[in-house]
PDB file of N, CA, C and O in Angstrom:
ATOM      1  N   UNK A   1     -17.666  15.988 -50.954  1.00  0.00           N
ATOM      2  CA  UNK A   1     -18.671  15.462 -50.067  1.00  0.00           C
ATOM      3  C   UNK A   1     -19.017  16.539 -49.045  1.00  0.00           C
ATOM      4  O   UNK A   1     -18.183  17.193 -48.419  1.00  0.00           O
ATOM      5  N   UNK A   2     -20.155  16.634 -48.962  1.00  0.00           N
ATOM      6  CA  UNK A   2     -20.706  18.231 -47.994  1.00  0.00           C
ATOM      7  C   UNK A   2     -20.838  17.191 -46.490  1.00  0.00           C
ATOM      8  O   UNK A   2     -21.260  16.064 -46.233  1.00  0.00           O
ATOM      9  N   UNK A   3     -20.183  18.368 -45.710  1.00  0.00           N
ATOM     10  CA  UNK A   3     -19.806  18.309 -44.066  1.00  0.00           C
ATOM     11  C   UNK A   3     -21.559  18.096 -43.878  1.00  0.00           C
ATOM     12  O   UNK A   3     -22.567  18.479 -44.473  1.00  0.00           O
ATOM     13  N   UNK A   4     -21.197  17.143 -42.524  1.00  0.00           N
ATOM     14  CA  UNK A   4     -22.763  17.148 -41.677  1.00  0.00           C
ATOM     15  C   UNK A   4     -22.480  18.477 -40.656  1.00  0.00           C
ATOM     16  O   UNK A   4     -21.419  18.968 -40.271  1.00  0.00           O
ATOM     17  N   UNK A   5     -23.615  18.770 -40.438  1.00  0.00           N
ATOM     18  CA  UNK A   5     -24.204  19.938 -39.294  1.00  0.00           C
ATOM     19  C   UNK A   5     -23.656  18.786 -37.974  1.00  0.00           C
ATOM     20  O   UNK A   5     -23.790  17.563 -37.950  1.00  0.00           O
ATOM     21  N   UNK A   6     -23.002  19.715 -36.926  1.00  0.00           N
ATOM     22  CA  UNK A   6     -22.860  18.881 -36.033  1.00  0.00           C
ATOM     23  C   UNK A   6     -24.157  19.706 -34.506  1.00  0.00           C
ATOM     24  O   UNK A   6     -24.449  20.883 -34.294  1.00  0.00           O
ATOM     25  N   UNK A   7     -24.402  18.987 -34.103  1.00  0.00           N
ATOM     26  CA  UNK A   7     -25.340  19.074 -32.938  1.00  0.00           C
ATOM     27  C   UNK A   7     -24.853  20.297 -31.816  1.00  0.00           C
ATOM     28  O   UNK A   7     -23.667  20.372 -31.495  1.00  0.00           O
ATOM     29  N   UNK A   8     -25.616  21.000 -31.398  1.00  0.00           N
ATOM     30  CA  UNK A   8     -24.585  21.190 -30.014  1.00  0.00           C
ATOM     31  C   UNK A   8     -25.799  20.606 -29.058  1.00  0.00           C
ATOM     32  O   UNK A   8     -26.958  20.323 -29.358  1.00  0.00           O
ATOM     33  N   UNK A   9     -24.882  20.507 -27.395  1.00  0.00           N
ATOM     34  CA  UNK A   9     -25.488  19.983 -26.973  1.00  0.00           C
ATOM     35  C   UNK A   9     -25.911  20.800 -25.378  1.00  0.00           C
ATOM     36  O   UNK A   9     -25.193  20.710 -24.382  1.00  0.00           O
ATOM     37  N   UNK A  10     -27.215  21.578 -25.431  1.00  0.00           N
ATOM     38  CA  UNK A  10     -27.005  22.080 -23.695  1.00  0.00           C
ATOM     39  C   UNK A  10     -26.360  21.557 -22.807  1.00  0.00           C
ATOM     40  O   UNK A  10     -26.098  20.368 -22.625  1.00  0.00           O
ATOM     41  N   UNK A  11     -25.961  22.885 -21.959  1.00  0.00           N
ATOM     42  CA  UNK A  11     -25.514  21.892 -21.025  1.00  0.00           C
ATOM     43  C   UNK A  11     -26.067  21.669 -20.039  1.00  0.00           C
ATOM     44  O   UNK A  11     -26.771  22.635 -19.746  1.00  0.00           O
ATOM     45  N   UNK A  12     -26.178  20.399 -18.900  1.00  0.00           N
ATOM     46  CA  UNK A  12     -27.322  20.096 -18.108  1.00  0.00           C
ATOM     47  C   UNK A  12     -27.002  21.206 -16.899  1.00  0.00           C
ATOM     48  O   UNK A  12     -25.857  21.488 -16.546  1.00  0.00           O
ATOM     49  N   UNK A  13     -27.958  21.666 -16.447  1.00  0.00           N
ATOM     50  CA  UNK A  13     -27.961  22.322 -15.072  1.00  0.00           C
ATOM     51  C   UNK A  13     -29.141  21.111 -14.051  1.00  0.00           C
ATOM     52  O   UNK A  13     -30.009  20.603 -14.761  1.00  0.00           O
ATOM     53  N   UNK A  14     -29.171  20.757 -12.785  1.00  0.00           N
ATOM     54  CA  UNK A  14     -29.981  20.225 -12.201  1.00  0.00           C
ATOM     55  C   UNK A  14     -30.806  21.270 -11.548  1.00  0.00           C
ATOM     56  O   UNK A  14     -30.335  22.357 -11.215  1.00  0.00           O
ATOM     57  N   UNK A  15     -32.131  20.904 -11.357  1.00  0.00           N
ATOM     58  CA  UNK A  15     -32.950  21.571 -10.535  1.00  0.00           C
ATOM     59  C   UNK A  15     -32.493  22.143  -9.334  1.00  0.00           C
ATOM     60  O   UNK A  15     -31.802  21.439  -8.598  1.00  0.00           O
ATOM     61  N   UNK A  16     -32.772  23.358  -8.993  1.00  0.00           N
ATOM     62  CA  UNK A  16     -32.955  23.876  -7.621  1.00  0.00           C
ATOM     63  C   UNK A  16     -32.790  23.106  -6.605  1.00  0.00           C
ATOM     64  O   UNK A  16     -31.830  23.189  -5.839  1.00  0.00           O
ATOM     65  N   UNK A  17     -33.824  22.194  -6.504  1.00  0.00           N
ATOM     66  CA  UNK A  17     -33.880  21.136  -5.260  1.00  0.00           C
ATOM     67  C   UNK A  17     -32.948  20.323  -5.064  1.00  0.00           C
ATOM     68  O   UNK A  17     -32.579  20.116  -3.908  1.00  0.00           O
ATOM     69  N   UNK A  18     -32.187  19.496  -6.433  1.00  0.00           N
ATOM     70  CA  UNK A  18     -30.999  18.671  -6.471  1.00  0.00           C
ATOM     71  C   UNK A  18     -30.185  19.354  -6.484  1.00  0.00           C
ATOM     72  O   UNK A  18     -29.207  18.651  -6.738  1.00  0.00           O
ATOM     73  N   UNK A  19     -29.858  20.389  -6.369  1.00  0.00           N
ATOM     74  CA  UNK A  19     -28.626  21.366  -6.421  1.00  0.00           C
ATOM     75  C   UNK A  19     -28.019  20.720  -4.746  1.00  0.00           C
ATOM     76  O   UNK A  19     -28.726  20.459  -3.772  1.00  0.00           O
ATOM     77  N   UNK A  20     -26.343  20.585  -4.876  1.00  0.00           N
ATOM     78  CA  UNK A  20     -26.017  20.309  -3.761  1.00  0.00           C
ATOM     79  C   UNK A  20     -25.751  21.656  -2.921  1.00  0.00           C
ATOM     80  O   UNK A  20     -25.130  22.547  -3.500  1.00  0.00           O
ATOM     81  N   UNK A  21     -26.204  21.880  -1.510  1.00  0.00           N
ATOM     82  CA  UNK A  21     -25.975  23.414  -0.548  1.00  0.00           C
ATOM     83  C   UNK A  21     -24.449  23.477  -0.254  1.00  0.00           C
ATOM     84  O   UNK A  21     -23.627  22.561  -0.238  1.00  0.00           O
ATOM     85  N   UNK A  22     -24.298  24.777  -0.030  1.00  0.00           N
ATOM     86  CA  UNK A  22     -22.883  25.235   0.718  1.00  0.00           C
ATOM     87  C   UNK A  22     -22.744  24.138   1.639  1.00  0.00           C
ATOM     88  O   UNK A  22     -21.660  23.630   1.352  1.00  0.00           O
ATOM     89  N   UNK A  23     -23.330  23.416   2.719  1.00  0.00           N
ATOM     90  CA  UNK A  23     -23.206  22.670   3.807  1.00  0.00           C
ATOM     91  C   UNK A  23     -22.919  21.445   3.788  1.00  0.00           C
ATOM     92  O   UNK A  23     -22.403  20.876   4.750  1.00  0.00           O
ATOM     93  N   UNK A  24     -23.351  20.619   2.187  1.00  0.00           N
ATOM     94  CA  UNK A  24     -23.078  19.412   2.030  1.00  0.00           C
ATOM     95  C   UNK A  24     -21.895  19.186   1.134  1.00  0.00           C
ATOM     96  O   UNK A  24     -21.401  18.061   1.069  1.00  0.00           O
ATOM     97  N   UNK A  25     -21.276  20.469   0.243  1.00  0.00           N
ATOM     98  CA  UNK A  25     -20.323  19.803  -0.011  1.00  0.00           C
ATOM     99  C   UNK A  25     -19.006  20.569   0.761  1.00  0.00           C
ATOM    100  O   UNK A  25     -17.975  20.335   0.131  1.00  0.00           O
ATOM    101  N   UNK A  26     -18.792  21.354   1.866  1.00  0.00           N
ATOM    102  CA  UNK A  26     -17.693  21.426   2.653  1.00  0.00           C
ATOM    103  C   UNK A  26     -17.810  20.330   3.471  1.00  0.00           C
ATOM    104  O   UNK A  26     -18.595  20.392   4.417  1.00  0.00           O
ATOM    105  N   UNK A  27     -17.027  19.125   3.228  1.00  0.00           N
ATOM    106  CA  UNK A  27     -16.867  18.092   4.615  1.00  0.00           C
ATOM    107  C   UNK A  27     -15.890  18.524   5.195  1.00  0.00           C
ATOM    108  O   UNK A  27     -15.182  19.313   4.568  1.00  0.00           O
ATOM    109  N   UNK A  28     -15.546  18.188   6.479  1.00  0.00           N
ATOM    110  CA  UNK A  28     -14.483  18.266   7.330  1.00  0.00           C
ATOM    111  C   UNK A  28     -14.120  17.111   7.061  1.00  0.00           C
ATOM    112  O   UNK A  28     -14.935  16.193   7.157  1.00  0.00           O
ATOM    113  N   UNK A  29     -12.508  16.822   6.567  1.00  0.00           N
ATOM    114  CA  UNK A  29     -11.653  15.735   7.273  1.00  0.00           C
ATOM    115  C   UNK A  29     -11.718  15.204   8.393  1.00  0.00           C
ATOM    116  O   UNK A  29     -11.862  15.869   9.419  1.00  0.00           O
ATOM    117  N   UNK A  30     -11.607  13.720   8.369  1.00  0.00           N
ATOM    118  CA  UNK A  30     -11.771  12.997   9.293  1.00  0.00           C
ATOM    119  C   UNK A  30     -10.174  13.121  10.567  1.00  0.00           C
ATOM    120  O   UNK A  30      -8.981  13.159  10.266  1.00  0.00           O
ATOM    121  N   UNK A  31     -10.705  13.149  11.707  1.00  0.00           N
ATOM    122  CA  UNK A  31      -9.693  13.490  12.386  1.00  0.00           C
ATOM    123  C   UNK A  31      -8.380  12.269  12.275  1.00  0.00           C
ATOM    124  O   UNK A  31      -8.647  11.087  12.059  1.00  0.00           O
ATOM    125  N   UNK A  32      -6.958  12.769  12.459  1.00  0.00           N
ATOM    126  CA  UNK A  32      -6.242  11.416  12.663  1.00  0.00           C
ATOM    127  C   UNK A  32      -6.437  10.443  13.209  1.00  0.00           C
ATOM    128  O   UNK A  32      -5.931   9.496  12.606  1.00  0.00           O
ATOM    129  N   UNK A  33      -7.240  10.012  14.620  1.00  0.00           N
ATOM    130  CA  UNK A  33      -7.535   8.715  15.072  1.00  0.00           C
ATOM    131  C   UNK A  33      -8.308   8.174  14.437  1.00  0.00           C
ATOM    132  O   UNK A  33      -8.592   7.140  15.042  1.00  0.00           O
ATOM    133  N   UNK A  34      -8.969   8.256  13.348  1.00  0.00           N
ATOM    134  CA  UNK A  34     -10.206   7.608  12.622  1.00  0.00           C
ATOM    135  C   UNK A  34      -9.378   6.100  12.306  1.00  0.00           C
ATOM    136  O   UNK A  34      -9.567   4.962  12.735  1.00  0.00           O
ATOM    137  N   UNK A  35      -8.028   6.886  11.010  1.00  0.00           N
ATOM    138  CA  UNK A  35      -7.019   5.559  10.205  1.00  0.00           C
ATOM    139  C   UNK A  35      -6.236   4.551  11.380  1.00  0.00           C
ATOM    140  O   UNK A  35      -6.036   3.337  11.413  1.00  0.00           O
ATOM    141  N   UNK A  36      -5.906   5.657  12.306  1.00  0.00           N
ATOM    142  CA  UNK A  36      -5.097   4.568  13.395  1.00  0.00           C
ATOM    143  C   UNK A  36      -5.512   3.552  13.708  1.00  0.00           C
ATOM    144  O   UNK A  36      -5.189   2.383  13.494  1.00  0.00           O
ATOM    145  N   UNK A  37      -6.756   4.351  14.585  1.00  0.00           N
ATOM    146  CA  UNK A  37      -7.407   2.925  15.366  1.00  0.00           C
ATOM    147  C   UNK A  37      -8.231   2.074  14.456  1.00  0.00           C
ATOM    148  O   UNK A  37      -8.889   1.203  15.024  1.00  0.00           O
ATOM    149  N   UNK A  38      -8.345   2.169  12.890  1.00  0.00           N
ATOM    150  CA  UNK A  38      -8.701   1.260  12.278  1.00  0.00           C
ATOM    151  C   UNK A  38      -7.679   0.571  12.006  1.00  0.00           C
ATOM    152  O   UNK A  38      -7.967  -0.574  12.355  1.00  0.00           O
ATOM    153  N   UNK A  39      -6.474   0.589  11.518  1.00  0.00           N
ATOM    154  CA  UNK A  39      -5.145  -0.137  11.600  1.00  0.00           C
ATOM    155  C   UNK A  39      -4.785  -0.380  12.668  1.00  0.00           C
ATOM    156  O   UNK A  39      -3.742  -1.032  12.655  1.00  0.00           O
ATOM    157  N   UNK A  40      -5.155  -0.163  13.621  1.00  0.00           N
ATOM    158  CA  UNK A  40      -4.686  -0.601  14.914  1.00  0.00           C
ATOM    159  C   UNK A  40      -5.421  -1.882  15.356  1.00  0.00           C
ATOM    160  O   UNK A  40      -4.765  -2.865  15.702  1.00  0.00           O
ATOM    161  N   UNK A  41      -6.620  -1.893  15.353  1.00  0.00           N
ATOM    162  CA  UNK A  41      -7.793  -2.927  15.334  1.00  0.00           C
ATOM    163  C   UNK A  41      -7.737  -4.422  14.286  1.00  0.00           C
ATOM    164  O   UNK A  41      -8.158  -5.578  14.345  1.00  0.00           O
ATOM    165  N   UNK A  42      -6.826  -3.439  13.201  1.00  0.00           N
ATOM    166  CA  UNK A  42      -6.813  -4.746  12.066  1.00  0.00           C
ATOM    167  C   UNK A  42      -5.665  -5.609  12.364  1.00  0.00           C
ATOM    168  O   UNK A  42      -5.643  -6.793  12.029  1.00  0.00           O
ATOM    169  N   UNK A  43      -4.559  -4.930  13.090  1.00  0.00           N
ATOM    170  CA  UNK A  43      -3.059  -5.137  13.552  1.00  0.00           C
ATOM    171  C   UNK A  43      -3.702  -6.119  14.709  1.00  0.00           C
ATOM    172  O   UNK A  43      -3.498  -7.305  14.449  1.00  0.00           O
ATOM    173  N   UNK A  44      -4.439  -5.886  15.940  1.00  0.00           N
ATOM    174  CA  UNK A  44      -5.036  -6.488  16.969  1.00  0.00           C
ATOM    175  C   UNK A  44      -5.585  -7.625  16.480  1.00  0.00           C
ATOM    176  O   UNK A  44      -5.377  -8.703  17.039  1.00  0.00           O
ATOM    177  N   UNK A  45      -6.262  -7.529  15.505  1.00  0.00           N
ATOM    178  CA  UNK A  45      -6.814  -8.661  15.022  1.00  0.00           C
ATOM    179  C   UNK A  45      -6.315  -9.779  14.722  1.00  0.00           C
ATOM    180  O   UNK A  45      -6.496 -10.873  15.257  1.00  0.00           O
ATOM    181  N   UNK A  46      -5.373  -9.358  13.433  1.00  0.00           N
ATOM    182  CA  UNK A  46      -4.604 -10.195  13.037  1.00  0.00           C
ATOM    183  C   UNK A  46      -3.684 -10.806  14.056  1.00  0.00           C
ATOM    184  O   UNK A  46      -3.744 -12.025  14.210  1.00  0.00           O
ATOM    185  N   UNK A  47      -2.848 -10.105  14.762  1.00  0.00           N
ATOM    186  CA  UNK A  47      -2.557 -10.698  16.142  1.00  0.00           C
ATOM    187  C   UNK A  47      -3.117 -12.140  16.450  1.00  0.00           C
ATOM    188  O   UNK A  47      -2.917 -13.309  16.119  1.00  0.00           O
ATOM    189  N   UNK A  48      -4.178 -11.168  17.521  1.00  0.00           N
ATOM    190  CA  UNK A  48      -4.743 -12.390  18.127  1.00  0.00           C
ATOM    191  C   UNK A  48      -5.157 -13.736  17.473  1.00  0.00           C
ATOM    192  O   UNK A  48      -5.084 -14.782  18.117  1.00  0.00           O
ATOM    193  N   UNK A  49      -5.675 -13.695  15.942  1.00  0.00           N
ATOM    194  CA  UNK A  49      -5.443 -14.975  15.269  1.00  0.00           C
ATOM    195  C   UNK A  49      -4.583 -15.846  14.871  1.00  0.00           C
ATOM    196  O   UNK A  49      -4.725 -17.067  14.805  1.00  0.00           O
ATOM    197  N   UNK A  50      -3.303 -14.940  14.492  1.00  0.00           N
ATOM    198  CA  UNK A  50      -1.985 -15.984  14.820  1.00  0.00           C
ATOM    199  C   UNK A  50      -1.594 -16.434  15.959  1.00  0.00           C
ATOM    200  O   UNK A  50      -1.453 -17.655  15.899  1.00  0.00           O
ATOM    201  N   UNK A  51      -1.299 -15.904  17.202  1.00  0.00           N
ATOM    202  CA  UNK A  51      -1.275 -16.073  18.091  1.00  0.00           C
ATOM    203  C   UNK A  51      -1.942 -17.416  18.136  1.00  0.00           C
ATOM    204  O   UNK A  51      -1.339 -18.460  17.889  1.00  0.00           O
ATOM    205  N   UNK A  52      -3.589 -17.329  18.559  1.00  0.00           N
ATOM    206  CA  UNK A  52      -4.158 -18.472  18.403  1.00  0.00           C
ATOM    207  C   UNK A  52      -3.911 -19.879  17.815  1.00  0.00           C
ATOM    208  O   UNK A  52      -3.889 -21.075  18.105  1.00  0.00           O
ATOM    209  N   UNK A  53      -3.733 -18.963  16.772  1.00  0.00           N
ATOM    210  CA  UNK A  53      -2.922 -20.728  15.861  1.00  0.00           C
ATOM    211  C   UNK A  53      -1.805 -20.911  16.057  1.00  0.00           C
ATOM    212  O   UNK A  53      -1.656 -21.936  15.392  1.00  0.00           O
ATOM    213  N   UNK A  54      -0.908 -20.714  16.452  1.00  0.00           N
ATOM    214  CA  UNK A  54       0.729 -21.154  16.483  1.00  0.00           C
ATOM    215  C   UNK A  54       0.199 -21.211  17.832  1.00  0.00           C
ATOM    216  O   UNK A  54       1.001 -22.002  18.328  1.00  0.00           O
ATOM    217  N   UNK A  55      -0.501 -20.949  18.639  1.00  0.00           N
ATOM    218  CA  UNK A  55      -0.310 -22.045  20.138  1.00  0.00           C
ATOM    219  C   UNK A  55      -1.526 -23.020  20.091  1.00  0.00           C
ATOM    220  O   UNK A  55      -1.999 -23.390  21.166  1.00  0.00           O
ATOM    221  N   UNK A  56      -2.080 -23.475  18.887  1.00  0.00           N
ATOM    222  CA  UNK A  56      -2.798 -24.500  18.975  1.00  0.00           C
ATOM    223  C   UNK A  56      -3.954 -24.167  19.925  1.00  0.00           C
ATOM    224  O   UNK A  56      -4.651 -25.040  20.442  1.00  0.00           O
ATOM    225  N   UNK A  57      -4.074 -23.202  20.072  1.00  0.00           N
ATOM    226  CA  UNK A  57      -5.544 -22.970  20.899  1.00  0.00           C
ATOM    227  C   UNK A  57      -5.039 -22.516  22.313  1.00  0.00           C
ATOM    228  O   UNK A  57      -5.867 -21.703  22.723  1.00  0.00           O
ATOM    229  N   UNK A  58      -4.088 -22.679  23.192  1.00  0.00           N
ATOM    230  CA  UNK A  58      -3.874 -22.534  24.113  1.00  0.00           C
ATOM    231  C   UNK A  58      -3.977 -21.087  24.752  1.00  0.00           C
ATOM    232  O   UNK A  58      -4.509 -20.862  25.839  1.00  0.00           O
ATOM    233  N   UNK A  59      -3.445 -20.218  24.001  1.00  0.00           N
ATOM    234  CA  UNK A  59      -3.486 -18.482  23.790  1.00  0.00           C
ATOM    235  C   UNK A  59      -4.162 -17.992  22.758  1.00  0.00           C
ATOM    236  O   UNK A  59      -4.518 -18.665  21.790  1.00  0.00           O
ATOM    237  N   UNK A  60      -4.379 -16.754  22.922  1.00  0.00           N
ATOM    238  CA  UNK A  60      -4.699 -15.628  24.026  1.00  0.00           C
ATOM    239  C   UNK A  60      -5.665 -16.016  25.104  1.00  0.00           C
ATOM    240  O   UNK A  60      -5.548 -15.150  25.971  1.00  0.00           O
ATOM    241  N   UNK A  61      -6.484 -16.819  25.439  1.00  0.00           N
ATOM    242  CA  UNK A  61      -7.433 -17.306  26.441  1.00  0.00           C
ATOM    243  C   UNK A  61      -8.010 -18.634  26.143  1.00  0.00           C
ATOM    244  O   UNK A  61      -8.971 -18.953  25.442  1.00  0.00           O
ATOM    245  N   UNK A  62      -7.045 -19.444  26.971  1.00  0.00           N
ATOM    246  CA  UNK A  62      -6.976 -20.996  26.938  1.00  0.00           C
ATOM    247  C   UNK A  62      -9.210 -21.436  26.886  1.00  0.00           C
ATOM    248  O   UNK A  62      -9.699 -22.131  25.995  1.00  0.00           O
ATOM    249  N   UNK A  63      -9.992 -20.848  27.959  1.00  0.00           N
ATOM    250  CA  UNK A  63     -11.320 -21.190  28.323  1.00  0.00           C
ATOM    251  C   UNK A  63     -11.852 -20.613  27.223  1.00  0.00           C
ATOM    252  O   UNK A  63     -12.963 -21.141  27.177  1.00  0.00           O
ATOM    253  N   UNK A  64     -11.765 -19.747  26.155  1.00  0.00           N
ATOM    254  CA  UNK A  64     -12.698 -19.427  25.220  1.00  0.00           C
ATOM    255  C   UNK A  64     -12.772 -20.179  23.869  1.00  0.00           C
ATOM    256  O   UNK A  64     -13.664 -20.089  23.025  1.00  0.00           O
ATOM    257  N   UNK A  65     -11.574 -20.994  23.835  1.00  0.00           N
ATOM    258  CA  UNK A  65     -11.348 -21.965  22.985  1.00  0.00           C
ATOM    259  C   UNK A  65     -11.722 -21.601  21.824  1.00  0.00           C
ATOM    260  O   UNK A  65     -10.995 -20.656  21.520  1.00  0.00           O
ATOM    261  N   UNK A  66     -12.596 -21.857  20.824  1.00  0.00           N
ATOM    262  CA  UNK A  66     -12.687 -21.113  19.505  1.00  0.00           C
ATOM    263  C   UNK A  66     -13.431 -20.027  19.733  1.00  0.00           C
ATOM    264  O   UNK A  66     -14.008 -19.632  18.719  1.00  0.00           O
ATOM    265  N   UNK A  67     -13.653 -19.311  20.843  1.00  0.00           N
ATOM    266  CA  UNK A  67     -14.178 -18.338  20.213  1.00  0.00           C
ATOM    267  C   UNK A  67     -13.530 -16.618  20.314  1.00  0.00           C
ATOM    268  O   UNK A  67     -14.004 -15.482  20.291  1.00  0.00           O
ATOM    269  N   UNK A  68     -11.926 -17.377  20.459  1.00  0.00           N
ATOM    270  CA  UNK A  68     -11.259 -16.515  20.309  1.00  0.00           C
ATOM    271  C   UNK A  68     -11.060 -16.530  18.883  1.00  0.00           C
ATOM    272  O   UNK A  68     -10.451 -15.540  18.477  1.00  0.00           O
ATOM    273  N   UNK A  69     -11.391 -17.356  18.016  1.00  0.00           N
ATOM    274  CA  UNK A  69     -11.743 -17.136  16.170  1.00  0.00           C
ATOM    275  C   UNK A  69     -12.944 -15.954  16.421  1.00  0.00           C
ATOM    276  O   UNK A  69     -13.070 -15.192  15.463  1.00  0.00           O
ATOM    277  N   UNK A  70     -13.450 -15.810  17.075  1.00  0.00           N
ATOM    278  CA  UNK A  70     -14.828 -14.094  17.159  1.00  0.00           C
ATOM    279  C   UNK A  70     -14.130 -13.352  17.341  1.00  0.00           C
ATOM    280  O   UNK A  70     -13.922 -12.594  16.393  1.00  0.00           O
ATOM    281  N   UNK A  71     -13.463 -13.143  18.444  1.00  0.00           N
ATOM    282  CA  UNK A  71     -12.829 -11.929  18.954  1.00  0.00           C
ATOM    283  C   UNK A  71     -11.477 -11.782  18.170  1.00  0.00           C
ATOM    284  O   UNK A  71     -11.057 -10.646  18.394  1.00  0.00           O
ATOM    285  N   UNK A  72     -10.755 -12.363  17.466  1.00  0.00           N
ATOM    286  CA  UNK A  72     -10.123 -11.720  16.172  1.00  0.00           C
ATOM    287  C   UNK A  72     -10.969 -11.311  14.679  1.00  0.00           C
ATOM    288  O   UNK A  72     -10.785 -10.305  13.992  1.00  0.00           O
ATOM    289  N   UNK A  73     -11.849 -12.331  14.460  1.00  0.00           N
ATOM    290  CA  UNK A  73     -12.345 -11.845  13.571  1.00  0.00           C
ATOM    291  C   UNK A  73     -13.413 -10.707  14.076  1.00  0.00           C
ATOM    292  O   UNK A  73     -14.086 -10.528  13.061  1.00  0.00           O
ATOM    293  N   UNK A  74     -13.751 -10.146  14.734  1.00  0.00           N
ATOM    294  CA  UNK A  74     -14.870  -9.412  15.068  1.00  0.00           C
ATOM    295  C   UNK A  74     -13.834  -8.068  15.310  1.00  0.00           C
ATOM    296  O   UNK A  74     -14.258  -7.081  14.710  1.00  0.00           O
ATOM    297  N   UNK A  75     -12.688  -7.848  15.992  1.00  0.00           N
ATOM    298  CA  UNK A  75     -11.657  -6.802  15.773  1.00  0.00           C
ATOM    299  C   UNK A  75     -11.571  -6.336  14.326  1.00  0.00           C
ATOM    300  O   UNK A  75     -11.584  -5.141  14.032  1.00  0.00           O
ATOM    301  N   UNK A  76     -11.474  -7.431  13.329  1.00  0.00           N
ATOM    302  CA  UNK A  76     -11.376  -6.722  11.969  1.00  0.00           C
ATOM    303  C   UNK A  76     -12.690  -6.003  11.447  1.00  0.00           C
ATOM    304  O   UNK A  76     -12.807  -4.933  10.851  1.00  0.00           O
ATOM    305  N   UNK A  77     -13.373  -6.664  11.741  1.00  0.00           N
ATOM    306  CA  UNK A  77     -14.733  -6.087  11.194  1.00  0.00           C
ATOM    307  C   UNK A  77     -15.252  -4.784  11.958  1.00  0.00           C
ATOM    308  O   UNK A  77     -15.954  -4.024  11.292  1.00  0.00           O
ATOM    309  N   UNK A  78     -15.098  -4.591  12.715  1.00  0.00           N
ATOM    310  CA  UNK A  78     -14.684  -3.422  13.436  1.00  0.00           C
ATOM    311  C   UNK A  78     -14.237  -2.020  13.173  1.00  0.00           C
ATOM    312  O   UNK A  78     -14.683  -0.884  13.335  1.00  0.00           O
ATOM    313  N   UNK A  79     -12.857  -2.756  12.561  1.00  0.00           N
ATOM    314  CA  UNK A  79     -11.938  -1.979  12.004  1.00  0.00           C
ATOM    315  C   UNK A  79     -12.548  -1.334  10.821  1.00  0.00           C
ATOM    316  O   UNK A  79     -12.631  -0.108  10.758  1.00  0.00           O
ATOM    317  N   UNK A  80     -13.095  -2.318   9.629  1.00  0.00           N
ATOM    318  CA  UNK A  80     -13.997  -1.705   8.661  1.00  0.00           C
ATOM    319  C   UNK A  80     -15.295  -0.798   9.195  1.00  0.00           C
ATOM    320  O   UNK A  80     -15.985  -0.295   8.309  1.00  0.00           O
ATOM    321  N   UNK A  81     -15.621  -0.588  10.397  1.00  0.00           N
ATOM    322  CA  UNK A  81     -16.520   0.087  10.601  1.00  0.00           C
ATOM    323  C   UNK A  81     -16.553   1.408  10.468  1.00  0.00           C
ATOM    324  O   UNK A  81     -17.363   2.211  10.006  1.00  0.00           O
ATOM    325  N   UNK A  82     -14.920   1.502  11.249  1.00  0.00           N
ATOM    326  CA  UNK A  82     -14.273   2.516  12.027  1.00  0.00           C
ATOM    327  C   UNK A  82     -14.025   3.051  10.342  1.00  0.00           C
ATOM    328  O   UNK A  82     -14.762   4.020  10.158  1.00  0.00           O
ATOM    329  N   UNK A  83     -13.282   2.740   9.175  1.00  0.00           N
ATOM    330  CA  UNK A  83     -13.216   3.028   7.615  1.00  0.00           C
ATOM    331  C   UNK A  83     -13.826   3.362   7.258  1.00  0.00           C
ATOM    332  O   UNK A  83     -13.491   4.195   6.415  1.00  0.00           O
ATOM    333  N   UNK A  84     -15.652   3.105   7.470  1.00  0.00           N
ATOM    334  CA  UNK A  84     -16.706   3.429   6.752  1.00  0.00           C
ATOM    335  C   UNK A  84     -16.391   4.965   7.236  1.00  0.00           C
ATOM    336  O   UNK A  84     -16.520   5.831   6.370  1.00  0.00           O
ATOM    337  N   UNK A  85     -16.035   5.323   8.393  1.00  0.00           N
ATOM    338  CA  UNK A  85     -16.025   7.385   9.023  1.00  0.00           C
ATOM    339  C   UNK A  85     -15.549   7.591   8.173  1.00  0.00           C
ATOM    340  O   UNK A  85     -16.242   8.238   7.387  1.00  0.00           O
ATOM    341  N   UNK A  86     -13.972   7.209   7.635  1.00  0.00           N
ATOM    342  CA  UNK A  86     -13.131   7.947   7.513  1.00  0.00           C
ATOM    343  C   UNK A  86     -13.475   8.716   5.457  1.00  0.00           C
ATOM    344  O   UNK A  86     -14.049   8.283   4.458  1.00  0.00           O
ATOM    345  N   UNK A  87     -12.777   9.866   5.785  1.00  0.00           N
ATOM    346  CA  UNK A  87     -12.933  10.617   4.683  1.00  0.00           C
ATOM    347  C   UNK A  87     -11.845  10.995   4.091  1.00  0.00           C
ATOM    348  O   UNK A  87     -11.904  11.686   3.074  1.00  0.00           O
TER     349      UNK A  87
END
């Protein structure tokens, strides 16, 4: 049985213009406080929502009543902000 011809295949180069520059692909690392204070924020967070619930509302700030459910959940989301920097 006679062999098939196999293909070759160029190889792609992108245009000039899509070519990525010296400038975009050296990133700098993100400095150490980037991970902290995003774990730190998520640690805060989580906190303050247990807290909240095992005193039945009374703590961390008896007058804000649920909307110390914002200010824990709004610490985490935060925290993902602070993640989106990091590299």
């Amino acid at each position: 049985m006679p062999k098939s011809n196999v293909r070759k295949k160029k190889v792609y180069t992108p245009p000039a213009e899509l070519r990525p520059t010296q400038a975009t692909t050296t990133k700098k690392p993100s400095p150490v406080w980037v991970p902290a204070l995003a774990v730190s924020l998520i640690v805060v967070g989580i906190a303050w929502l247990v807290t909240f619930y095992l005193s039945q509302g009374a703590y961390p700030v008896n007058s804000w009543r649920y909307w110390n459910l914002a200010v824990g959940f709004s610490a985490m989301v935060a925290a993902l902000g602070v993640l989106s920097k990091w590299r």
